[in-house]
N, C-alpha and C positions, 0 to 999 in steps of 0.2 A: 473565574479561576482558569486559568492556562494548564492545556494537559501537554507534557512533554513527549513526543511521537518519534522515533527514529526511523531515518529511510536510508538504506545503505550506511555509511558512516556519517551522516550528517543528522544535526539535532534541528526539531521543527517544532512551535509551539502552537497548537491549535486553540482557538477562543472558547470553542464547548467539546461536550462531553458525546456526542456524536454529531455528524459529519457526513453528507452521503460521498458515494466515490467520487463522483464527479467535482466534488470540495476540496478531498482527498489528492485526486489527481492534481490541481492546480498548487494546493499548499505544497507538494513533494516537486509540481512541473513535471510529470512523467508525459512522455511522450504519447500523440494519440495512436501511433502502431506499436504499445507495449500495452500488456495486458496487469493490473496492480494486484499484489498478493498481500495477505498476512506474510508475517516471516516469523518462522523460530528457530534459534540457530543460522544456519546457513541455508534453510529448505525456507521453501514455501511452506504452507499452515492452512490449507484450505481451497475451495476453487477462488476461482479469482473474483474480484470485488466490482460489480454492474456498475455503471453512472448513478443508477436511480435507487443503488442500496443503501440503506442505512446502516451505518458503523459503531456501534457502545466505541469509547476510547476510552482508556486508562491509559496511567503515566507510565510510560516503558515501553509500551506497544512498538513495535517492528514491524515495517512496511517493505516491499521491495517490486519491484518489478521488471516483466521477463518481454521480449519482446516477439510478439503473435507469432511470425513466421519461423521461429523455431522447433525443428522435430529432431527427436531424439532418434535412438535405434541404429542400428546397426546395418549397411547398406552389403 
């Protein structure tokens, strides 16, 4: 059974029901200098997601990703 994943506005369907990051990353293509998040809403959901973590998926799940050399704050 296929779980339905969204990353940004696009719909991805994954073969199981977890997935480590590094699966993750290739299914979405995110780049290897951006760092992969949960998403809810418009925010990220979490620290960001290892290569060698494992993922639960459910069907809805929101992914997103931000890229490393970004800092925030005020100069």
């Amino acid at each position: 059974m296929a779980v339905v994943l969204h990353f940004g506005k696009d719909r991805y369907e994954a073969t199981a029901e977890e997935l480590t990051g590094a699966e993750l990353r290739r299914l979405f293509s995110v780049p290897s200098d951006d760092d992969l998040f949960r998403a809810k809403g418009n925010k990220v959901d979490g620290p960001a997601i290892a290569e060698a973590e494992s993922v639960s998926l459910k069907n809805g799940d929101h992914f997103t990703s931000v890229p490393r050399n970004i800092q925030g704050g005020a100069r």
